[in-house]
VMD Tcl script that draws the C-alpha trace (Angstrom):
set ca {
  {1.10 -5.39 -13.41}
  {3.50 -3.04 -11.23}
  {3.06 -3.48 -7.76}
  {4.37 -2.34 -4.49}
  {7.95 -2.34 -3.20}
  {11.12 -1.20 -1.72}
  {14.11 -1.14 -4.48}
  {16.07 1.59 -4.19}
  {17.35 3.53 -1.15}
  {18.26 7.04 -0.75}
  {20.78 8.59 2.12}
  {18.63 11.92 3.03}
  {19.63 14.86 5.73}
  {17.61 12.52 7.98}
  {18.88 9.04 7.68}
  {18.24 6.43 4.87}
  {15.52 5.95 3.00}
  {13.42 3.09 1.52}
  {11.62 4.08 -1.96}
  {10.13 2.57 -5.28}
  {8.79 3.24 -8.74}
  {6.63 1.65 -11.38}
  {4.55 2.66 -14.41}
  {4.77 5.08 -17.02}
  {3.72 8.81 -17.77}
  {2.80 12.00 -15.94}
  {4.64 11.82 -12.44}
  {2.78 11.44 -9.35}
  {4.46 11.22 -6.11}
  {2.54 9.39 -2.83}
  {3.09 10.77 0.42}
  {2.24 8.37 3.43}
  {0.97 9.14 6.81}
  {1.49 7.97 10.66}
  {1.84 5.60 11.58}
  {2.01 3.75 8.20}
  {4.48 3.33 5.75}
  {4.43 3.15 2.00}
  {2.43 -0.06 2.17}
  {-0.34 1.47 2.75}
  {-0.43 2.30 -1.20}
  {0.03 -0.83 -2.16}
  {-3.50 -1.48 -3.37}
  {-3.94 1.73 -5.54}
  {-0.43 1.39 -6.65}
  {-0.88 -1.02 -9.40}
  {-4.32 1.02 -11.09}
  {-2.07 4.00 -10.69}
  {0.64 2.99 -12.52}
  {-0.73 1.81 -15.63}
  {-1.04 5.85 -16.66}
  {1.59 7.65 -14.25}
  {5.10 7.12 -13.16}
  {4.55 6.59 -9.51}
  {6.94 7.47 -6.34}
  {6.72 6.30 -3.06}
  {8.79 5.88 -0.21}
  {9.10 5.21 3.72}
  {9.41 8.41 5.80}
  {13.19 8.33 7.91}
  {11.67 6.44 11.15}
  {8.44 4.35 9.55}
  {8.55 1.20 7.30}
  {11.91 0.18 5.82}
  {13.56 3.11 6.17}
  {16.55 3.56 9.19}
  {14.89 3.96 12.21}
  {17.60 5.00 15.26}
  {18.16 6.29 18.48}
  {18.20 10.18 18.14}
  {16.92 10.41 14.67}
  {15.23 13.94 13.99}
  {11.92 12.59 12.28}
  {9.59 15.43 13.49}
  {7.64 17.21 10.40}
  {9.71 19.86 9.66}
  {12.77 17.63 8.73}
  {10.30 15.29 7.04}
  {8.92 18.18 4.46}
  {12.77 18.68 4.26}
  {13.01 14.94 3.27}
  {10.11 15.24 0.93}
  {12.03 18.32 -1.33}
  {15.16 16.10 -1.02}
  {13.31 13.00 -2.25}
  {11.62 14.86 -5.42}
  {15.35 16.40 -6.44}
  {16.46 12.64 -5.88}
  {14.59 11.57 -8.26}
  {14.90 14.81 -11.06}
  {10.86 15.76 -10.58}
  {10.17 19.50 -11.40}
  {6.33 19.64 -11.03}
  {5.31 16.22 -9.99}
  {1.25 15.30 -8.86}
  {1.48 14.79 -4.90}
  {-1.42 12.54 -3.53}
  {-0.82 13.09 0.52}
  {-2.62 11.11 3.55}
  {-2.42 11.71 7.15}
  {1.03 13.21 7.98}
  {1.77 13.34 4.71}
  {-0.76 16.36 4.23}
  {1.71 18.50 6.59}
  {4.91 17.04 4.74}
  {4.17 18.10 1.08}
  {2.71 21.41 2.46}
  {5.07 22.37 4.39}
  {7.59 21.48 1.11}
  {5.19 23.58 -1.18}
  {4.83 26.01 1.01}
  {8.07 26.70 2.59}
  {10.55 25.22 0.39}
  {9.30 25.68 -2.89}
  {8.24 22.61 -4.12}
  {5.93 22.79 -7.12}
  {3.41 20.22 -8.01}
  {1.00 19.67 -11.08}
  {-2.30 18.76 -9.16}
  {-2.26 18.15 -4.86}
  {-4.80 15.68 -3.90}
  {-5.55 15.92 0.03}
  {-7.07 12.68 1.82}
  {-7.66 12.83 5.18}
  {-5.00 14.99 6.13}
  {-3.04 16.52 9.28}
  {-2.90 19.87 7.47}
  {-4.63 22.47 10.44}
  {-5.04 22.53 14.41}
  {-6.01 21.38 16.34}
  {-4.81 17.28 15.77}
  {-4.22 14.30 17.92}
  {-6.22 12.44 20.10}
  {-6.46 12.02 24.24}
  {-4.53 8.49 23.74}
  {-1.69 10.82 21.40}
  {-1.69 13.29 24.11}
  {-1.36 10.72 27.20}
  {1.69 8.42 25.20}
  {3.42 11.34 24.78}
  {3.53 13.12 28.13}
  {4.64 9.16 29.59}
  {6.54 8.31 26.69}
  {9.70 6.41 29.29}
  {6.64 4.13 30.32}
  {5.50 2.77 26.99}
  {8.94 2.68 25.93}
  {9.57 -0.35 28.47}
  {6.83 -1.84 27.57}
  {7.21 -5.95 27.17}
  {7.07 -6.70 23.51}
  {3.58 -8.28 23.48}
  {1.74 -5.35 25.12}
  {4.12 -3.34 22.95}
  {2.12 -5.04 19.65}
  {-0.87 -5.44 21.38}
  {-1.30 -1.36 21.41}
  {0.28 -0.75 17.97}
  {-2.42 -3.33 16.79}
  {-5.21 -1.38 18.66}
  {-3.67 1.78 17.56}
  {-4.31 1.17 13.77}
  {-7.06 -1.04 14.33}
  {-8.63 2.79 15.99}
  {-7.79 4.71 12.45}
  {-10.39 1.75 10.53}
  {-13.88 1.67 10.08}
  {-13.58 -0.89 7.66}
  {-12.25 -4.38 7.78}
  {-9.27 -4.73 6.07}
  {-6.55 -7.64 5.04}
  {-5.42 -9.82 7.67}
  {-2.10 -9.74 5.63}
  {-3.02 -5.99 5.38}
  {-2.94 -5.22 9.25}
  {-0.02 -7.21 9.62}
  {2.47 -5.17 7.43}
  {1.11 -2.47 9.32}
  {2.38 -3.59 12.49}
  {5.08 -5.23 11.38}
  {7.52 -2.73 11.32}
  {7.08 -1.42 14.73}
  {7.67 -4.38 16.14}
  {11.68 -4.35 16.13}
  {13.26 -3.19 18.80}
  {14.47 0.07 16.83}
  {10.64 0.06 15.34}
  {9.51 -0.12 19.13}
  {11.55 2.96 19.79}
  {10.76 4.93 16.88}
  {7.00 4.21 17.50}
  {6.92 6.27 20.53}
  {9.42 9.14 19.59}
  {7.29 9.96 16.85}
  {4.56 10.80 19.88}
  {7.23 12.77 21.63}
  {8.27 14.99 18.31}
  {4.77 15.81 17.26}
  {4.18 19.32 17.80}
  {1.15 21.29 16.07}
  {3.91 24.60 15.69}
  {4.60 22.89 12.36}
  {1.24 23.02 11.03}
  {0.68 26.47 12.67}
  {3.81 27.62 9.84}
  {1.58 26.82 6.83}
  {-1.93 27.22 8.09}
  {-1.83 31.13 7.00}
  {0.20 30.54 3.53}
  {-2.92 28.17 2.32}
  {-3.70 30.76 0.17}
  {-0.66 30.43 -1.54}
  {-0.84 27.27 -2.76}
  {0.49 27.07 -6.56}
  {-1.75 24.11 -8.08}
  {-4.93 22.65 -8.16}
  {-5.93 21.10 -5.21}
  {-9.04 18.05 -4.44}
  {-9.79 17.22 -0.73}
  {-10.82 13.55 -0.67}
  {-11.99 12.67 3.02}
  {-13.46 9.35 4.90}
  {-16.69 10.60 5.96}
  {-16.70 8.12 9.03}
  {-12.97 9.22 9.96}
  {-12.61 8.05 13.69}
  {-9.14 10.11 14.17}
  {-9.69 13.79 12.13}
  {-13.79 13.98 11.68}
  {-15.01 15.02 8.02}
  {-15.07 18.69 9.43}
  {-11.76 19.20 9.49}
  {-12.19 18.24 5.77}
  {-14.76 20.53 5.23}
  {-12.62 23.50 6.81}
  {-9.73 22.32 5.38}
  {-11.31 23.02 2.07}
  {-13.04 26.30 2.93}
  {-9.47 27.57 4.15}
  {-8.58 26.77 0.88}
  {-11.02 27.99 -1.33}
  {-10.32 25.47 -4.22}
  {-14.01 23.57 -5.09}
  {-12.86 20.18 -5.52}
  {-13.83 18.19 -2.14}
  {-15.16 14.44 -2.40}
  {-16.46 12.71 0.74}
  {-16.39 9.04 0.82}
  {-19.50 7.49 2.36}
  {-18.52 4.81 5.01}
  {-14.83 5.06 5.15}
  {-12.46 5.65 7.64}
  {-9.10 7.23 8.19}
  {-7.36 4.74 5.87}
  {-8.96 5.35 2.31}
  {-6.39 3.33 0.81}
  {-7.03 0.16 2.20}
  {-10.68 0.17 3.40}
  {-11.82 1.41 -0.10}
  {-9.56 1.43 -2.50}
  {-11.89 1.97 -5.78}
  {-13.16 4.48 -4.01}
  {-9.93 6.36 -3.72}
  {-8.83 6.03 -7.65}
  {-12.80 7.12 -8.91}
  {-11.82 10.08 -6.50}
  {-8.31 10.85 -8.47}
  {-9.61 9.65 -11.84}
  {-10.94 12.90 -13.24}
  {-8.69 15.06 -11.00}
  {-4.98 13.45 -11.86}
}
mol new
graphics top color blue
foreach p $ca { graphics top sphere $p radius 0.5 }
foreach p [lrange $ca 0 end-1] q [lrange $ca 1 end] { graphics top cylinder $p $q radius 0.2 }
display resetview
């Protein structure tokens, strides 16, 4: 069965990039959030694949991909990186299924730099302001402090960071390939610029173009959502006037992992 992983590698405008494939058939391109990586598919990959040619990869600055001192990784360079990757691999009118920051990403490349896609799929996305959270806000105005932080307090937040997102137990082996790649020095340091670079002016751009979206598009949200609360879902979808919007009972901000099944029922009739 095709699973999860990291073959092939990609030099983008921002910096390398880690990606994979598997399956066969319509294409369907999965766009991962923060702070995550492409792992974070790894348990819907497999299902997926047995009817679509899936893509995935690692944003520049998360998972395997290069991660270094004075790399632009905000979210306008990474809906850049998002067109790049779909030319990289030849894909006209691909399906997009987007999570977290990968909502803004693949909007921001539909929207602004004419990206087409067959069917959009939406789950618990950073898509409209406001977004963030008072421990977001705080990291980044003190961003030097955290930065020096000893190594084991360093992993001892990212761990309570993601741990935050869940609602859900997941993996043990799960949560640790999470953290795992935030735990290099270069990891470390990427970790907290991607604090610093947020900026809500880049979901501000596409907010009044949601009208414009070219394709169908289902909102599929964690009703129990600790980070961005079903109504942002529920706006989300009103903003964008499409009918499609499934709520998963008892599921947090990580679909993927807390409830898999749940997630492909959601995309079964849709994709």
């Amino acid at each position: 069965m095709p699973q999860w992983h990291l073959s092939d590698t990609h030099q983008t405008s921002a910096g390398r990039v880690a990606a994979g494939k598997a399956g066969q058939g319509p294409d369907l391109v999965l766009a991962h959030g923060w702070p995550w990586s492409s792992f974070s598919w790894h348990r819907v990959i497999p299902k997926l694949a047995q009817n679509h040619t899936v893509y995935w990869y690692d944003m520049p600055g998360y998972g395997q991909s290069e991660m270094r001192v004075q790399q632009a990784t905000s979210l306008d360079v990474q809906g850049l990186v998002f067109a790049e990757m779909l030319r990289h691999w030849g894909l006209v009118c691909p399906s997009v299924l987007a999570h977290d920051f990968g909502g803004a990403t693949t909007l921001r490349a539909h929207l602004l730099h004419e990206c087409d896609y067959e069917k959009y799929a939406l789950m618990n996305v950073v898509a409209m302001r406001p977004w963030g959270s008072d421990f977001f806000d705080h990291v980044k105005r003190h961003i030097d402090a955290f930065a020096g932080l000893p190594p084991h307090i360093h992993q001892a937040i990212v761990e309570a960071y993601i741990r935050g997102a869940l609602i859900s137990d997941i993996a043990p082996s799960d949560l640790e390939h999470l953290i795992a790649p935030w735990l290099t020095d270069d990891g470390a340091n990427s970790f907290y610029k991607q604090f610093a670079l947020a900026d809500e002016k880049y979901t501000a751009e596409v907010e009044p173009l949601f009208d414009d979206i070219r394709c169908p598009v289902k909102i599929i949200w964690g009703a129990k959502d600790p980070w961005i609360p079903l109504e942002r879902g529920q706006a989300l979808h009103k903003l964008i006037g499409q009918e499609l919007l499934e709520v998963l009972p008892s599921v947090g901000h990580l679909p993927q992992l807390e409830a898999p099944e749940s997630v492909l029922s959601a995309l079964t009739d849709f994709i």
